[in-house]
DRENPA-3360 file (N, C-alpha, C; in nm, 2 decimals, always signed):
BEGIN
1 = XXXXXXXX = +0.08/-0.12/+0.00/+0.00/+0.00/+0.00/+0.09/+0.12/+0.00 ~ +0.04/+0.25/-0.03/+0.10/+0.36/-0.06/+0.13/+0.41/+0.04 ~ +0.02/+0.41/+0.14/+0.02/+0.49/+0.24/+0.08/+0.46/+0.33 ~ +0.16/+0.53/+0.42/+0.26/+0.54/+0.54/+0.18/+0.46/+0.70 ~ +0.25/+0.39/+0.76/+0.21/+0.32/+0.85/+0.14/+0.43/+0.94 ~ +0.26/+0.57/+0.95/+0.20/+0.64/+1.07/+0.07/+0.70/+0.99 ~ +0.05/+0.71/+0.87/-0.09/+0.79/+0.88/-0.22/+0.68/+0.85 ~ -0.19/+0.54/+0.85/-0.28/+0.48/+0.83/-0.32/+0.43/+1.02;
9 = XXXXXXXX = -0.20/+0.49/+1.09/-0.24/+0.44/+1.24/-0.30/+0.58/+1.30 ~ -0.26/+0.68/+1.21/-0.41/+0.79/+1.30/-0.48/+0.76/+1.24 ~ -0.53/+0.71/+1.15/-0.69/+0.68/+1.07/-0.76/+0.62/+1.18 ~ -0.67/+0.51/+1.20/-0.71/+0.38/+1.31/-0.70/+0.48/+1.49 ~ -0.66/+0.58/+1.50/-0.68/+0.61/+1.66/-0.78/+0.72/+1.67 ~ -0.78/+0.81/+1.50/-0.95/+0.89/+1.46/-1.08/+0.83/+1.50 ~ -1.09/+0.68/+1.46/-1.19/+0.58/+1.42/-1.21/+0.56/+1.57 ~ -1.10/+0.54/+1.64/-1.12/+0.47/+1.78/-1.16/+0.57/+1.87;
17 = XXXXXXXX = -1.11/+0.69/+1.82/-1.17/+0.81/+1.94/-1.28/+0.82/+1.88 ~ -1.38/+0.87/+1.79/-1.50/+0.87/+1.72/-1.59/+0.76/+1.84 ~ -1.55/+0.64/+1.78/-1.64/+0.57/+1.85/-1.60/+0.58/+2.00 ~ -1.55/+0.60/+2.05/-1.55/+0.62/+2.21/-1.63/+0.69/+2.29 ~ -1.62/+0.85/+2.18/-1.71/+0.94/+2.21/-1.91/+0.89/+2.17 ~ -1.90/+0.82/+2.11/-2.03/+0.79/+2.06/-2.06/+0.65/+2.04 ~ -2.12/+0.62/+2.17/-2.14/+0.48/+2.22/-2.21/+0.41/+2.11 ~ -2.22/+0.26/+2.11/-2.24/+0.20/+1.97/-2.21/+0.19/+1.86;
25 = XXXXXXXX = -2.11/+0.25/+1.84/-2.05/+0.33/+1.73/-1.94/+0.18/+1.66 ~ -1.90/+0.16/+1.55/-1.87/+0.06/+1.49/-1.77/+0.09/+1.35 ~ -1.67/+0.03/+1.31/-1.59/+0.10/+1.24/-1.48/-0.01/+1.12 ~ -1.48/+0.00/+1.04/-1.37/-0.03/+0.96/-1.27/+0.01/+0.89 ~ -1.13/-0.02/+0.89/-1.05/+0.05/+0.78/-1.02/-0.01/+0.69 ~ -1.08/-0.04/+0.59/-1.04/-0.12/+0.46/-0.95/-0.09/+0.35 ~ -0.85/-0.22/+0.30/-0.80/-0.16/+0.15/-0.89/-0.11/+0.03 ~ -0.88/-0.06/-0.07/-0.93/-0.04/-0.16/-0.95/-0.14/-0.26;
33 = XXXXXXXX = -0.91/-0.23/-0.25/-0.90/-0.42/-0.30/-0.98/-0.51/-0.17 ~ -1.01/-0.43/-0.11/-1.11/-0.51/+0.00/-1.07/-0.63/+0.11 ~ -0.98/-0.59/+0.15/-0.90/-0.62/+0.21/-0.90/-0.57/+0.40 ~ -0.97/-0.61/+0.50/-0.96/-0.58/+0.60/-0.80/-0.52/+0.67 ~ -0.79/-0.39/+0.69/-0.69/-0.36/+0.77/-0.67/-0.30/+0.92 ~ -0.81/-0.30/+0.96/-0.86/-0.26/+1.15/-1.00/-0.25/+1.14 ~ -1.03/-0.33/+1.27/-1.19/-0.32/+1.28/-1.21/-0.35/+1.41 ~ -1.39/-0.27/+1.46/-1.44/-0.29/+1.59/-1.54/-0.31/+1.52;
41 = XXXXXXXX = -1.60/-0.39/+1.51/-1.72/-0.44/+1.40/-1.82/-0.58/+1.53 ~ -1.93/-0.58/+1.53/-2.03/-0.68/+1.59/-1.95/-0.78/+1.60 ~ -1.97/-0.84/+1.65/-1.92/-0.98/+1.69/-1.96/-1.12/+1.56 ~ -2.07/-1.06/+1.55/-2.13/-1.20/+1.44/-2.13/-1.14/+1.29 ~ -2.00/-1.03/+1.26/-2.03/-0.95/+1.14/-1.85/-1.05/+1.07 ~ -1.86/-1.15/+0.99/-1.76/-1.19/+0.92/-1.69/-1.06/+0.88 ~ -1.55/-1.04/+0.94/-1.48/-0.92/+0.88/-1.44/-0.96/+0.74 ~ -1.40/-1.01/+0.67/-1.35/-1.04/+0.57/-1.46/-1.01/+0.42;
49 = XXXXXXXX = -1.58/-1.05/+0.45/-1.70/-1.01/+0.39/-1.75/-0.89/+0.37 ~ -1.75/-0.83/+0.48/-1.74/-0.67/+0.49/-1.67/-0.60/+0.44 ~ -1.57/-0.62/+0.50/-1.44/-0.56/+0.39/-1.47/-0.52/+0.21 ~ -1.50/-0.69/+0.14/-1.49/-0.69/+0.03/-1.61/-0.60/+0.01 ~ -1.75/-0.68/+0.05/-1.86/-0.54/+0.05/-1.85/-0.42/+0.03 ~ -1.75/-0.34/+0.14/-1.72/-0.21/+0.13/-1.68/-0.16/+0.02 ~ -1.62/-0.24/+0.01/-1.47/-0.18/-0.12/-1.60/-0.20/-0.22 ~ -1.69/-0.26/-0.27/-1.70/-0.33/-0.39/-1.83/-0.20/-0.36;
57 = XXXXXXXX = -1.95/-0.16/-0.26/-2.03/-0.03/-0.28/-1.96/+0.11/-0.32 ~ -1.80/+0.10/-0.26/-1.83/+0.25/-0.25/-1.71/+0.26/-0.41 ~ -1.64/+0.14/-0.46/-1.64/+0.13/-0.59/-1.74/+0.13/-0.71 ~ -1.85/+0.13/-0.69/-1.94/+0.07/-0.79/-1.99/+0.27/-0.75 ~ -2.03/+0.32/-0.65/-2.08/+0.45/-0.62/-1.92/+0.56/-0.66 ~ -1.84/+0.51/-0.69/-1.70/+0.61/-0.79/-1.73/+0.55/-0.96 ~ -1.75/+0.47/-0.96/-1.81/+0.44/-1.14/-1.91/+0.51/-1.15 ~ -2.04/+0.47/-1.10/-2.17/+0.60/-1.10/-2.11/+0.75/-1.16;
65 = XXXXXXXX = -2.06/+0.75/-1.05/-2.01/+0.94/-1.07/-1.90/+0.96/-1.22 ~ -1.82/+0.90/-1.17/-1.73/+0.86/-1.33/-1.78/+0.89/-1.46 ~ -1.90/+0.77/-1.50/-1.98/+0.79/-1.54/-2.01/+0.94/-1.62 ~ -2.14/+1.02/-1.45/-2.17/+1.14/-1.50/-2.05/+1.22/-1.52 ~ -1.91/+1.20/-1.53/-1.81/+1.30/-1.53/-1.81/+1.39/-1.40 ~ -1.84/+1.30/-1.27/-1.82/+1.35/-1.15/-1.71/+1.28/-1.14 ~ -1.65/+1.36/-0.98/-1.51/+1.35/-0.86/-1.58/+1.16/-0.80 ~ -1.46/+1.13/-0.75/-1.53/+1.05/-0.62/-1.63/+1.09/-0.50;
73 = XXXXXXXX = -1.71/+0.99/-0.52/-1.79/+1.06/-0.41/-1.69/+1.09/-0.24 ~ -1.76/+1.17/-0.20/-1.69/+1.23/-0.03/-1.74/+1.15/+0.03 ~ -1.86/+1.05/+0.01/-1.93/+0.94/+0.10/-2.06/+0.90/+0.06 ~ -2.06/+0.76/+0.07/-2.18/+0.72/+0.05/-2.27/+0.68/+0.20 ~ -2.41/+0.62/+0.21/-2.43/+0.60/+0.31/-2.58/+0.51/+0.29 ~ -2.61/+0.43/+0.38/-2.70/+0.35/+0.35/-2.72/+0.35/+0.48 ~ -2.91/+0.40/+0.48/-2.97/+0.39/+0.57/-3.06/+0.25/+0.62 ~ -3.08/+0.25/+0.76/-3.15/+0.12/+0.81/-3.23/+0.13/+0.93;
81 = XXXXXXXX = -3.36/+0.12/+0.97/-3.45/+0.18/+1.08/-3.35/+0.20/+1.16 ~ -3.25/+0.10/+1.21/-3.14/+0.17/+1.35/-3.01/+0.18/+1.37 ~ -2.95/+0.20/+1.22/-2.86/+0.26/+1.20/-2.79/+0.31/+1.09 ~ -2.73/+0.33/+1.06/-2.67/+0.39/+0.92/-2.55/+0.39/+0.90 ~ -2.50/+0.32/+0.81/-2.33/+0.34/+0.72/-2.31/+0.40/+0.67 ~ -2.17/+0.45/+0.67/-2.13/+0.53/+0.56/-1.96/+0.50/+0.55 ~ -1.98/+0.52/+0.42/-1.83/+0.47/+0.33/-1.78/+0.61/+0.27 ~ -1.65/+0.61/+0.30/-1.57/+0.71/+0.26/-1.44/+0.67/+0.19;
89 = XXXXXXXX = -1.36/+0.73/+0.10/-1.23/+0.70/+0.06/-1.14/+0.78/+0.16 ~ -1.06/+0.74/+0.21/-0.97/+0.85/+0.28/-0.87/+0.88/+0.19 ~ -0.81/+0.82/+0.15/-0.69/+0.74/+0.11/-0.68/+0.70/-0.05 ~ -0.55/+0.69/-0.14/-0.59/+0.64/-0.25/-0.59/+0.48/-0.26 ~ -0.55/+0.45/-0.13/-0.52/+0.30/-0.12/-0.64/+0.27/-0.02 ~ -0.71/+0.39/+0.09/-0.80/+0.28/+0.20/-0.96/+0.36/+0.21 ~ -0.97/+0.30/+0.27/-1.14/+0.38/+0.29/-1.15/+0.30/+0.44 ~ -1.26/+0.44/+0.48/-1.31/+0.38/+0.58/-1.50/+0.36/+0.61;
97 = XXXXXXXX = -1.55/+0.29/+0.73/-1.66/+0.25/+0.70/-1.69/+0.27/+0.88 ~ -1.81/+0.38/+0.84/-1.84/+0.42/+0.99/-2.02/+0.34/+1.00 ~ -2.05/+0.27/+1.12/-2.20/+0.22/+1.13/-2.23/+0.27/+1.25 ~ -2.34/+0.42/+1.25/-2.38/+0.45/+1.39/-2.53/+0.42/+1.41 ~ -2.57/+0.42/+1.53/-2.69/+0.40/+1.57/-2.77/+0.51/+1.53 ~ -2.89/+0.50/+1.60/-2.98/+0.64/+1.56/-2.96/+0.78/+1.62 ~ -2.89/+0.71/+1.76/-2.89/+0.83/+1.84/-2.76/+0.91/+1.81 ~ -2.66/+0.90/+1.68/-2.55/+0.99/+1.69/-2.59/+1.02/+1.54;
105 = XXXXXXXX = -2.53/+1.22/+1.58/-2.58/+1.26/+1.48/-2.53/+1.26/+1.37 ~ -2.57/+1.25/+1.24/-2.53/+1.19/+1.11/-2.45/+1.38/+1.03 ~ -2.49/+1.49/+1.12/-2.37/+1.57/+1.06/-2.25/+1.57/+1.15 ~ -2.26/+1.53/+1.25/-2.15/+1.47/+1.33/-2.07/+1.39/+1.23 ~ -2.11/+1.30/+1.19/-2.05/+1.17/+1.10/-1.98/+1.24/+1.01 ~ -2.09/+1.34/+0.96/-1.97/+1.37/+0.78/-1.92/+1.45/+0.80 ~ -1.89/+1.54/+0.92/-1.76/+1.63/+0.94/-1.67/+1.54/+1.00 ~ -1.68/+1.40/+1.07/-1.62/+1.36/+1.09/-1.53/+1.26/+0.99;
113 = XXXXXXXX = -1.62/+1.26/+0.93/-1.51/+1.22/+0.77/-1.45/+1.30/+0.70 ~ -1.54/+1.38/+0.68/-1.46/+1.54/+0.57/-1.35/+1.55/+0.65 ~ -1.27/+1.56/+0.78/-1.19/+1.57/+0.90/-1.08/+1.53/+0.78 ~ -1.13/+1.35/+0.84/-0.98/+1.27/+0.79/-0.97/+1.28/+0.64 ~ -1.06/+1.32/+0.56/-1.05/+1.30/+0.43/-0.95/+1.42/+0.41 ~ -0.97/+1.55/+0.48/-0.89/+1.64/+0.44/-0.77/+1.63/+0.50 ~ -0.76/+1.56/+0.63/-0.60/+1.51/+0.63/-0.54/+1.44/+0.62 ~ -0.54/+1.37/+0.56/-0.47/+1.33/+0.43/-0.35/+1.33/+0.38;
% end
């Protein structure tokens, strides 16, 4: 991967303070080949599946845009009565994948991406 250990390990201590502050909170840092590289994910959630999942939505949602002669998306996000994902690229190599409950707030979330996306 491209990316430097030290900035792929604040991705991973962003992710870990995020969820700290905001109980239930759940997280992945994936390669962009779908590849698990850190996770606090449910107990009965196969990391390895997810992973590829990720990688392969928020690939399929940068074709979309491509397509219209759009950027990569800043994030996609799929809602669900009690909770919501969202997939981001950080990285040209990783993305990350935040799942909050209902009770944390979802513009919380995308500043809290736009954050890492801009440091970079």
């Amino acid at each position: 991967m491209g990316i430097g250990v030290a900035a792929r390990d604040q991705i991973k201590e962003a992710m870990a303070a995020f969820a700290q502050h905001h109980q239930g909170v759940h997280y992945a840092l994936v390669s962009r080949e779908g590849l698990p590289v850190a996770s606090k994910l449910p107990n009965h959630v196969h990391e390895e599946t997810f992973a590829i999942m990720s990688a392969t939505m928020l690939g399929a949602a940068a074709t979309v845009n491509n397509e219209l002669k759009g950027d990569e998306p800043e994030f996609i996000s799929v809602k669900s009565p009690n909770f919501e994902t969202f997939l981001s690229g950080v990285t040209k190599d990783l993305l990350v994948v935040l799942i909050t409950p209902n009770g944390v707030s979802r513009e919380a979330t995308v500043e809290f991406l736009k954050g890492i996306r801009t440091a970079r």
